[in-house]
C-alpha positions, 0 to 999 in steps of 0.5 A, spaced: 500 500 500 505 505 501 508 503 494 501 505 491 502 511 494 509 512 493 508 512 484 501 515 485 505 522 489 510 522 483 507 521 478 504 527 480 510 531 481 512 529 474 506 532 472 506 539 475 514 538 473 511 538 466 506 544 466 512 548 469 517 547 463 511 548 459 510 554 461 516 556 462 517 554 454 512 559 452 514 565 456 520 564 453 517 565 447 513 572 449 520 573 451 524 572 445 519 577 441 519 582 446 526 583 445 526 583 438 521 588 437 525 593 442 531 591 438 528 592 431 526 599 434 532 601 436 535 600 429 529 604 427 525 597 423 518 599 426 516 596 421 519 589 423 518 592 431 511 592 429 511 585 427 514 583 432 509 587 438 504 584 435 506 577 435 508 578 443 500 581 444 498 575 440 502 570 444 500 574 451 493 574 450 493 566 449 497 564 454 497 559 460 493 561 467 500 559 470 504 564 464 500 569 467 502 569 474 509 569 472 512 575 475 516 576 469 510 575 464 507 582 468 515 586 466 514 584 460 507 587 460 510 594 461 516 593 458 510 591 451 505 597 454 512 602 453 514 600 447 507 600 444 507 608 446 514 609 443 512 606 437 506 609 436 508 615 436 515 613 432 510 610 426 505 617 426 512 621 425 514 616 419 507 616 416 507 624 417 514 624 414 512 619 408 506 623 407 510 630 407 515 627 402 510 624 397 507 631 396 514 633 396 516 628 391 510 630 387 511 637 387 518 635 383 515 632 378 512 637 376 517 643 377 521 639 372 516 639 367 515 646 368 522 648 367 522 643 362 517 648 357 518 654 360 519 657 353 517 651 349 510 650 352 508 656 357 502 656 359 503 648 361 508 650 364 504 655 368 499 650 370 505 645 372 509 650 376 502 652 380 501 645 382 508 644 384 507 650 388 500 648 391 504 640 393 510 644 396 505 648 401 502 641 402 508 638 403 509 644 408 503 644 412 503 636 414 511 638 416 515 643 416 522 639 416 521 638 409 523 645 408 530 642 410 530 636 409 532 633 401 527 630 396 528 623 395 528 624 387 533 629 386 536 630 394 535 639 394 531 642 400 524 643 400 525 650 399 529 650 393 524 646 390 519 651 391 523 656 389 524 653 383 518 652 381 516 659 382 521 661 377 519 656 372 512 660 373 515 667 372 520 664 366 514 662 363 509 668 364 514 673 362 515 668 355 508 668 354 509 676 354 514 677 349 520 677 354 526 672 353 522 670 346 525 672 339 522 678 335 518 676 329 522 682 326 529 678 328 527 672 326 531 668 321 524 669 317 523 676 319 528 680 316 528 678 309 520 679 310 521 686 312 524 688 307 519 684 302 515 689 305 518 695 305 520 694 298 513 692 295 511 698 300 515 703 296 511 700 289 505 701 291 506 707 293 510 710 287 505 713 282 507 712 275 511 707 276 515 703 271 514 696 269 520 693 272 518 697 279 511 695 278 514 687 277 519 688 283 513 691 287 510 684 286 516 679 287 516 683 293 509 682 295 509 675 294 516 674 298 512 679 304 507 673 304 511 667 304 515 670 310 509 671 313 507 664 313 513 661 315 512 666 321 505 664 323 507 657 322 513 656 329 508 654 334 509 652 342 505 647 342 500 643 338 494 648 339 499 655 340 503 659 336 509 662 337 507 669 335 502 672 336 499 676 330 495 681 335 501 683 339 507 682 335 511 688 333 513 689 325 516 695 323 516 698 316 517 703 312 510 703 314 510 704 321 509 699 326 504 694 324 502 688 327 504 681 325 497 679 323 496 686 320 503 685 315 500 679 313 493 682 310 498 689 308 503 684 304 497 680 301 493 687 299 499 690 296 501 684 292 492 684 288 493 691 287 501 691 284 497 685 280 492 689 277 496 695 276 497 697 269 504 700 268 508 704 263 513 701 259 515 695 254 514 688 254 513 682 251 510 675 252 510 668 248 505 667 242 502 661 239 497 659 234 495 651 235 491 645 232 488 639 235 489 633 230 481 630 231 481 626 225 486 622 221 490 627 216 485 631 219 487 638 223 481 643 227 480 650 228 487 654 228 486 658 235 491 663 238 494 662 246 497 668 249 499 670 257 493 676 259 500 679 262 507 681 259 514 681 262 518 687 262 523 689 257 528 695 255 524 699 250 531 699 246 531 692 245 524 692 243 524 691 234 522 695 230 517 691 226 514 685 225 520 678 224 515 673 219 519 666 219 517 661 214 510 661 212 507 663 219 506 670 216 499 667 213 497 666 220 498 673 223 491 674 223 491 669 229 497 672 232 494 679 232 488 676 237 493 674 242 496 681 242 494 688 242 494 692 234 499 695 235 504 689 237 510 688 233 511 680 232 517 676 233 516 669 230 522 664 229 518 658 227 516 657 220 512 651 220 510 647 224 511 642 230 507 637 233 507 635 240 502 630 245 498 633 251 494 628 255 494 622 249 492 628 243 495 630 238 497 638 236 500 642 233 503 650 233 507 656 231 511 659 236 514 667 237 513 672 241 510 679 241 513 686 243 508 692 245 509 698 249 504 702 252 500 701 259 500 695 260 498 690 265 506 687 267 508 680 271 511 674 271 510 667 268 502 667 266 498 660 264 497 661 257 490 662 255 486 662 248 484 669 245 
């Protein structure tokens, strides 16, 4: 019976020795964790300190009655409870900081692509600019070390990033106002327009003009134009021109006009140098034709002639009628593309056949002289008179 009561007290024993190494285990493991998390914390991980925190809280809430009552477990609750404070505010700092930078970050963005347009696209440069100055007064607000502290993107202060962006905002503004831009009248494009300018300017207005001035007048007006064109043609961005025709300053004999102005001034003196008849000498080509409309069959005879003439010497004009071969049997013909008192220079005399668009024609060709008031230009479509 003693021996019974023996085995019966060990085994119990053995049993409490049992439950004591268990929960001795399991403090050790709270232990363990509680440790890492103030370790991790200290190297400023508060990322895995917080992992770690939350595995200790975890493990205390499960754990045994006789883990509790352990003196240690109740340490290690105030060492959890002081480590949580620290972390907590550990973490509301770094997501304030995180906060400020990612404005601040964004605010980079944006200047660069402000400084990037200034003078190529500056009213999105304007836009950028502004937002970047709104994000880094953000950035500032939700904390004021950021004005010191480096960007993450490209490592300058807050500040300068401000800073910089309202220089961006006033470069562009003052570009977008004509400050820093090239003149129109400087221009590559510009100049030469100018003196097209003036050039068909004092043309237009010279009375009694010759033909050669009359002419000149009218390659100057055409030169005015394609200037002109090219000028409005430079633009800052798809929907913008570099120029504005309202506000940009030419300067001419004519006073200082804008360039829109220039435009229409260039394109009205260039009709009215057109229209205009002038004193002098001139010539132009003279045809007669037929169309082949039949086998050995050939139409009417019709005469082609430019409506205007080009400007010649009146020193250099015949003094009558050169008839080659037997194209004198046509001068009635010829007479009708020019005026009567015309004199003929023709040095063809027979024909000569050629092809247009799969038909078949022949022509006698010269040229005729007239002096006069005469309407004065060069080139001409030919047309039938």
């Amino acid at each position: 019976m003693s021996k019974l009561r023996t085995m019966v007290c060990a085994l119990a024993l053995a049993g409490t020795a049992g439950v004591a190494i268990a929960d001795q285990w399991e403090l050790n493991g709270i232990k363990g964790n509680m440790a890492s998390a103030e370790d991790r914390f200290k190297t400023g991980n508060l990322d895995n300190s917080r992992f770690f925190v939350n595995q200790v809280k975890a493990a205390m809430d499960k754990a045994a009655a006789d883990t509790r009552a352990m003196p240690e477990f109740a340490k290690i609750a105030t060492r959890l409870k002081a480590l949580e404070d620290k972390l907590g505010k550990a973490e509301g700092e770094a997501g304030t900081v995180a906060a400020a930078d990612e404005k601040l970050d964004e605010a980079n963005t944006y200047w660069m692509n402000a400084k990037s347009l200034a003078t190529s696209d500056p009213d999105t440069a304007i836009k950028d600019a502004e937002i970047c100055i709104h994000k880094a007064e953000e950035a500032f607000k939700i904390d004021p070390n950021v004005r010191t502290r480096t960007t993450r993107m490209y490592n300058i202060p807050g500040q300068q990033v401000l800073d910089e962006c309202k220089q961006a905002a006033d470069k562009a503004k003052k570009f977008n106002s004509g400050e820093g831009k090239e003149r129109a009248a400087d221009h590559k494009w510009g100049k030469p327009a100018i003196v097209a300018f003036n050039a068909a300017y004092k043309a237009s207005k010279a009375k009694d003009a010759d033909a050669f001035v009359v002419v000149d007048g009218q390659k100057a007006a055409e030169d005015c134009i394609t200037g002109y064109n090219q000028l409005t043609s430079i633009m800052l961005n798809s929907a913008k021109h570099y120029y504005d025709e309202a506000t940009e300053m030419m300067p001419t004999d004519a006073g200082k006009i804008a360039l829109g102005d220039f435009g229409k001034r260039c394109q009205a003196m260039q009709s009215e140098l057109r229209n205009r008849k002038a004193t002098g000498c001139g010539f132009k080509n003279v045809n007669v034709q037929q169309q082949l409309i039949a086998k050995n069959t050939w139409g009417s005879i019709e005469s082609y002639a430019p409506t205007i003439y080009t400007p010649g010497k009146c020193g250099e004009m015949p003094k009558s009628h050169r008839w080659a071969g037997s194209s004198s049997s046509f001068a009635g013909n010829f007479r009708k593309a020019c005026g009567s008192g015309a004199i003929f220079v023709i040095t063809e005399g027979a024909w000569h056949t050629w092809d247009s668009n799969g038909k078949v024609y022949r022509s006698i060709d010269g040229v005729c002289w007239e002096k006069g008031k005469l309407a004065f230009g060069t080139g001409g479509a030919s047309v039938a008179h």
